[in-house]
N, C-alpha and C positions, 0 to 999 in steps of 0.2 A: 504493500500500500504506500509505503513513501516515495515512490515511484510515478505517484500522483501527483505530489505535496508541487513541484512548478507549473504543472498543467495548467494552473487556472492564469498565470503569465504568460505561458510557452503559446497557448493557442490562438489569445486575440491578437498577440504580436507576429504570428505567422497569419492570420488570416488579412489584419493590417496589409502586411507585403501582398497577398494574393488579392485585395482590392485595389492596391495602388498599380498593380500589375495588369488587370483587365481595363481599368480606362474608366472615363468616367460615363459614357454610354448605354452601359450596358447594366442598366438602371437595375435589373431585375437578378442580376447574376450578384450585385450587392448586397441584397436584400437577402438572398439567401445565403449568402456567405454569412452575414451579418448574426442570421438568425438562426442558424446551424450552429455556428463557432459558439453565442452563449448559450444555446438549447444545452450543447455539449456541457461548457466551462458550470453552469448550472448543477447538472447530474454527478462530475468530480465534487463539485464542492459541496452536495448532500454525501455523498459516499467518503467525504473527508469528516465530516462532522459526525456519522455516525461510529468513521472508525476511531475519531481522536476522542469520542464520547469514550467508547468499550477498551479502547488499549493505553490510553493516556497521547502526550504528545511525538508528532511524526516530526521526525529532521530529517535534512540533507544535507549534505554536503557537497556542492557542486564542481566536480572536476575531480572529487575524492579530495581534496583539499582540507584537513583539519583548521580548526580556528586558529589562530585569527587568522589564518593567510587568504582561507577558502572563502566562498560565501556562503552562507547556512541560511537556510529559509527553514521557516517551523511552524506546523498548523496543531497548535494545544486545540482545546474546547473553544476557546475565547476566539483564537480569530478563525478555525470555522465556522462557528457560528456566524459571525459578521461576514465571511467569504460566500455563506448560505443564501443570508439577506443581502448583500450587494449582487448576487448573479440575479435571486429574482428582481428583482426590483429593476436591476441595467435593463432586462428582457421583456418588463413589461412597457417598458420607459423608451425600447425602441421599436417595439408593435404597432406603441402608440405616436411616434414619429412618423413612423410610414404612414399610418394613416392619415396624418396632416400634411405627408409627401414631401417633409422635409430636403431630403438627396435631393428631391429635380427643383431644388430650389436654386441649384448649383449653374444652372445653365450658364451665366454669366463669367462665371468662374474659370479660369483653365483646368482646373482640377476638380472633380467631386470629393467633397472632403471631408464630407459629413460622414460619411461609414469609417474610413479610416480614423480618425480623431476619436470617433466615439468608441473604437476598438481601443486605441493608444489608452484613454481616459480606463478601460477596464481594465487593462493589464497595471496599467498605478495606479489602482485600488487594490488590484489583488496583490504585486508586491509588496503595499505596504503593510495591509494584514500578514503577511507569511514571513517581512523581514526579521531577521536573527540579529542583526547588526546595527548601529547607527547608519554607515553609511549607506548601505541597502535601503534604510526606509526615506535616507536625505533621496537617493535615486529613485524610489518612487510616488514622493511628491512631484520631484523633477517633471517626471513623467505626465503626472498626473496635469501642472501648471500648463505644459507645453501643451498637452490638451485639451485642458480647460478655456485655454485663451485664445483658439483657434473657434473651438464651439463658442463662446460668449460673445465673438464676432460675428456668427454666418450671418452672412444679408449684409454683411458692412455700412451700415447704415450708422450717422455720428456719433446718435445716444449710445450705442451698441460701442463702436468706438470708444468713445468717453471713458465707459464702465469699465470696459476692457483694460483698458490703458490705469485704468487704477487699482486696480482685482492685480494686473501685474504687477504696479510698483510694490503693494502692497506685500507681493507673497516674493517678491526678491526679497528687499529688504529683511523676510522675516527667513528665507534661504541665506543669507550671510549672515546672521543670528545663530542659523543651526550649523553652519560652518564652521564659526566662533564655537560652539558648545562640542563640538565632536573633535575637533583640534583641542581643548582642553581638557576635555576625556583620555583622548589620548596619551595626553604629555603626562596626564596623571597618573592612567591606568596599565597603560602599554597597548589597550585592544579596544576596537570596538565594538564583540562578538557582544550581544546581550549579559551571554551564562557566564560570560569569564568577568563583564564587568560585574554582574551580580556580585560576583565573589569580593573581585580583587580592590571594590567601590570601600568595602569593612572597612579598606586600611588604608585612607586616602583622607587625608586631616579632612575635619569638618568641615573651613570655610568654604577651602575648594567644591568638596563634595556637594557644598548648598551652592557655590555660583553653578556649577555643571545642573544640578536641579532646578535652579531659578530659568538658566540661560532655555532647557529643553522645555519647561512647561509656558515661560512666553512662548517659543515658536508653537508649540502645540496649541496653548489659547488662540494664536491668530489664525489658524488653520480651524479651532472648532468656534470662531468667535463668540468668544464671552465677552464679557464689557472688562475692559471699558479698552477691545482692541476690536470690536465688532463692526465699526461707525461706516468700514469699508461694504459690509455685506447688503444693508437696503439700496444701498446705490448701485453695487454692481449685477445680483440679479435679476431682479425685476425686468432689466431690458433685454433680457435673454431672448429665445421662443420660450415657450410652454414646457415641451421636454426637458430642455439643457436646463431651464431654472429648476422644475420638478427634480431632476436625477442630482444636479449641484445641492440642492436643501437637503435629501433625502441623505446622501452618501458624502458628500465633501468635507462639511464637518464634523460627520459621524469620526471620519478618518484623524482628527484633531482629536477625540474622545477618548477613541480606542488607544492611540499614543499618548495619550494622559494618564489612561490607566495601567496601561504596560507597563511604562516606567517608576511610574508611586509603585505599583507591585515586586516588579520585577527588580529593579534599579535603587533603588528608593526603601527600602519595609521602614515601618516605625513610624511613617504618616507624620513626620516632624512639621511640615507644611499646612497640615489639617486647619489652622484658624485662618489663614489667604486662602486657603480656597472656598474655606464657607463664605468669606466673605464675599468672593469673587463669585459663587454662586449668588448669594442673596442680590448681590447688584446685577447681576443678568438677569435673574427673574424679573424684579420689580421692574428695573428704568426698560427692560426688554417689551413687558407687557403694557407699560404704560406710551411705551413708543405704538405699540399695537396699537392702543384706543382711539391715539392721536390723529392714524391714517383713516383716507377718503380712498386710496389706491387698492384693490383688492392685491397685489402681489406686494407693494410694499408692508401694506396690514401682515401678509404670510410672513416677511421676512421678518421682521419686527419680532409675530410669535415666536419665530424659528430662535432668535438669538434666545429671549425669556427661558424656553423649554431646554436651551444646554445646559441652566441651572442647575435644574432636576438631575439630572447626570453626574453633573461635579458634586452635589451634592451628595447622594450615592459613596462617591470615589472619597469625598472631605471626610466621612464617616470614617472609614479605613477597616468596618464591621465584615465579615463575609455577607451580612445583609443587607450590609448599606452597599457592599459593590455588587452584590446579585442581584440588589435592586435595577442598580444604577443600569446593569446590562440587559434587565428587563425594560427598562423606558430604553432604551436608547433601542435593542429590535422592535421596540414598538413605536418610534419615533421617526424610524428610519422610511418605515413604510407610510402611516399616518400625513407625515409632512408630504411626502410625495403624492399623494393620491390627493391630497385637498393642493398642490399646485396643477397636478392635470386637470381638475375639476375647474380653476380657474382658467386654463386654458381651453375649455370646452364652452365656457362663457365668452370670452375676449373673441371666439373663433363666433362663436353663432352672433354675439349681438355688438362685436369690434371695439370692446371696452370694456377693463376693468376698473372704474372709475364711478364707485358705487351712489353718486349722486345722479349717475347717468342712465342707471341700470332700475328694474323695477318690474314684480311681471313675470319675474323668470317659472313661479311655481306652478304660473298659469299654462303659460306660453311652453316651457320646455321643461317637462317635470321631472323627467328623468335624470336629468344633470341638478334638479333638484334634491331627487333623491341621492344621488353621486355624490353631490356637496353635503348633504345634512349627515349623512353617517360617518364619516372621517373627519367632520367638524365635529359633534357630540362626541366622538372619542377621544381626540384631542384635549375637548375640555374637562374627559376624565368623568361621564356619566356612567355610573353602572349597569350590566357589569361589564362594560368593554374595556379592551386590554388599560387604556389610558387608565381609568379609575385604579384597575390590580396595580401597574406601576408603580403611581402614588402612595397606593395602600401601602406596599410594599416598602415606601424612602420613607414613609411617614411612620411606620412600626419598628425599623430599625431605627431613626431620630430619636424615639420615643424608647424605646432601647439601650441607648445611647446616656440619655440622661442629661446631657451636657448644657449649660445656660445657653450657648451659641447653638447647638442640636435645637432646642427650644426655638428659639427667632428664626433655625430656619422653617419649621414645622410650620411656624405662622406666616414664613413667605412663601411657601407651599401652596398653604390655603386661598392666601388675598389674590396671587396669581393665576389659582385654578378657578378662582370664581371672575376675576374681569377674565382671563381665557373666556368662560362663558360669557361671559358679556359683550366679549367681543363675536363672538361664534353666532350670539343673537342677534348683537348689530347687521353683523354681513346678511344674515338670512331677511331679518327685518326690509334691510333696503333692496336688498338685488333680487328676492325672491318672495317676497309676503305682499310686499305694498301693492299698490297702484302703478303703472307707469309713470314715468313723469310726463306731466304735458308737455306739448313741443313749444317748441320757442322759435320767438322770429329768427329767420335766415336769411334778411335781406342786410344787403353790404358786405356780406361774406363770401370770400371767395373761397372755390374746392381746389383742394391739392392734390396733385396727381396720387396713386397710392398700389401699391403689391398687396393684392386681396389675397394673396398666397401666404404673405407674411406678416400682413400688419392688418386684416379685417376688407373688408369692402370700402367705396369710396367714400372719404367723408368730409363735410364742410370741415376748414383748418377750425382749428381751436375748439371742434365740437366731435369728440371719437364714437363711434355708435352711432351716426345720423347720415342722413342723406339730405338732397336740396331736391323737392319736388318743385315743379313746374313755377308753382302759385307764389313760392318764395316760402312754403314753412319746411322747416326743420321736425323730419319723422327718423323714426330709428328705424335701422337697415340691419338683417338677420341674416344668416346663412348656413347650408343646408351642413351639420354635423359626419361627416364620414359613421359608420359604423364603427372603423376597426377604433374609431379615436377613442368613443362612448364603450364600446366593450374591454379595451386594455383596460379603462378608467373603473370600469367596473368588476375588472381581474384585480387591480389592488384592492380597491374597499373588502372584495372577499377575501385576500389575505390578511389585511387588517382585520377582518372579523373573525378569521381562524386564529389568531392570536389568543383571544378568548375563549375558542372549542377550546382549543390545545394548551390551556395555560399552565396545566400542569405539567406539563412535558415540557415545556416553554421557562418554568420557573426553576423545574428541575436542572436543563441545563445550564439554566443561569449561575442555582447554586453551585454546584459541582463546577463550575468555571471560579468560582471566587474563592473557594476553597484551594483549589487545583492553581493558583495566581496569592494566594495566600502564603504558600505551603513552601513557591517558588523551586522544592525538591524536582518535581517531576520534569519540570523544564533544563533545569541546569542537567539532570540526568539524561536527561532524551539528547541534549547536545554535544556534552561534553565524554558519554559512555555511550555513546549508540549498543 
């Protein structure tokens, strides 16, 4: 079975070459390469997670190469679970692309580049679940940016531009961070295998040992944006398409989390940090979800939640409990999906009525119910209604808090709760406006001119300064809909049902979480599975 452990790398990155190879024409041959390659990488990473469940954790060693020289990738519980939940989610995420027909949006392009990128983008997710080393997992952020900023461009259009251009100063900067942090690992430790710094970290003076902890957990915060280093993320997705924002919320900075938690576990025992990162959660919850209430933008609104809910997570991790981290890796597979399925829902909206811009919107539960129902169930779960997975999560951070005992466990308990209920609040506002009310009436549209517009990528045509409308003959301003693909509405409704299987399955679901925090607790199994194959 460890024979497995690079496949979920080896194969987007070979199928990458084989679409860059066919051309960008042959619209159809990408599609199934595309959809082949994670069908595959999907089925390795359940067969990786049941065996690293039954036998403990799987290493390699690549080239036969022992540590440090070699490169060592390693699938414990912990990252295949996460390698589980990132294949499905890439795969529902690119069903649902095709069906918005994203690739022939390329024509313009010399290249189609939406398949290859979005291959590149899986293979740096999957190496940096599986990395053994600092520099392995510095290489598949790498990876990962160089994809990300290709996708957060398609359409090259300015706003798109803009974002882009800040998403990347944003995640260099925080790459010569982690350059800085792994060059003083080094100098400290001699290595930067995981198991061998585990060890060799014991004996490496305190102060050092705390800048090398400081230096990795900002680069990790900027990558899972917590506050108060978030401020780059409502600006840069939102202008995405629909997918790329969905797949970026769902998995980007899940990928910040997961290397938050590696290291306090792994890198780290003894939770010496535990009072900055509570606090660093409590201010991501709060200023996160009060940013949420502030917005009128349905995807800004999302990203907003998105920063509040990595809280919950850190929180989890500030604990240092095996409940407070088995918590924590229960919200985060349930967060992973959750986030993703309420941004394709907005994209199923911005697609039918050219706006997410909830003062503009109104109608929707009449007019397209479906995408009503699509939004209402991954928004109540979100806000943690019973008994859907969101509420178990909580349950879950808020019985180990309570566990805990601790004055600071205490205030976060209660920024828990004030959060989960404006989350609701927010979750009612968007339904309120976009989908309960009345339309809104039209408004004059004389003196305004229409701007040309890509009904492929930006909605049908619409008066400037008015997105969702059209200009009929007489001079008023009516809103302008358009017809939903199928495949778009049914991916969208392959995740809600994963998110709801969350809930069938929550005991199976809690169990691997615990057996992952024990098993990252214990740190024995990993260091053995590397260091003694």
């Amino acid at each position: 079975m460890n024979a497995l452990v690079p496949l979920p790398v080896i194969l987007p990155l070979t199928a990458t070459g084989l679409s860059l190879f066919v051309g960008p024409h042959l619209r159809s041959l990408h599609r199934l390469i595309s959809i082949t390659v994670l069908t595959a990488v999907l089925a390795v990473d359940v067969i990786l997670l049941f065996e690293a469940d039954r036998t403990g954790p799987l290493a390699v060693h690549l080239g036969d190469f022992a540590p440090p020289l070699g490169v060592t990738l390693v699938a414990d519980r912990l990252s295949a679970l996460m390698l589980t939940l990132s294949g499905a989610v890439t795969l529902i995420v690119l069903v649902y692309a095709l069906g918005q027909d994203m690739a022939d949006r390329e024509d313009r392009a010399p290249l189609a580049v939406f398949h290859p990128a979005y291959l590149v983008l899986v293979a740096g997710v999957s190496c940096t679940f599986l990395a053994g080393d600092l520099v392995n997992l510095y290489v598949g952020f790498e990876i990962m940016l160089m994809a990300s900023f290709v996708l957060l461009t398609v359409g090259g259009t300015e706003p798109r531009l803009r974002a882009g251009s800040t998403y990347v100063v944003v995640s260099l900067v925080s790459s010569l961070v982690f350059l800085a942090a792994i060059a003083v690992a080094y100098a400290a430790a001699g290595t930067v295998n995981f198991a061998q710094l585990s060890v060799r970290l014991a004996e490496v003076p305190d102060g050092v040992r705390m800048l090398i902890e400081a230096l990795l957990l900002t680069v990790f915060g900027v990558k899972a944006a917590v506050f108060p280093v978030a401020a780059w993320l409502p600006d840069s997705y939102p202008t995405a398409p629909a997918p790329i924002t969905a797949v970026f919320a769902g998995l980007l900075t899940k990928v910040g989390v997961y290397s938050m938690i590696r290291a306090e576990t792994l890198l780290f025992p003894g939770n010496h940090l535990s009072p900055v990162l509570m606090a660093i959660a409590f201010a991501s919850m709060l200023i996160g979800i009060l940013g949420a209430v502030a917005q009128t933008d349905l995807k800004r609104l999302l990203s907003f939640t998105l920063v509040s809910h990595i809280g919950f997570m850190l929180y989890g991790l500030a604990l240092g409990s095996r409940d407070g981290i088995g918590g924590a890796i229960v919200y985060t597979a349930h967060h992973i999906t959750v986030q993703t399925t309420l941004f394709l829902a907005a994209g199923l909206l911005e697609k039918r009525y050219g706006t997410t811009e909830l003062t503009r919107l109104g109608g929707a539960a009449r007019t397209a119910p479906l995408i009503a129902v699509l939004w209402f169930v991954p928004a109540m779960n979100l806000a943690g209604i019973p008994p859907l997975s969101g509420f178990l999560g909580k349950l879950g951070l808020m019985r180990a808090g309570a566990a805990d005992g601790g004055v600071d466990a205490y205030v976060l308990l209660g920024a828990v709760a004030v959060t989960s209920v404006l989350t609701l609040y927010v979750m009612a506002k968007v339904w309120n406006l976009a989908f309960w009310r009345a339309e809104p009436a039209p408004l004059p549209a004389e003196g305004v001119v229409l701007e040309d517009s890509d009904e492929d990528e930006e909605g049908p045509v619409v008066p400037a300064g008015r997105a969702g409308g059209g200009a009929t003959p007489t001079g008023v301003c009516v809103r302008t809909t358009t017809r939903i693909p199928h495949v778009m509405t049914s991916a969208t409704a392959g995740a809600v049902a994963l998110g709801l299987a969350y809930t069938v399955l929550a005991t199976p679901l809690t169990g691997v979480a615990d057996r992952s925090a024990s098993e990252l607790l214990a740190r024995a199994p990993y260091i053995e599975a590397v260091l003694h194959p």
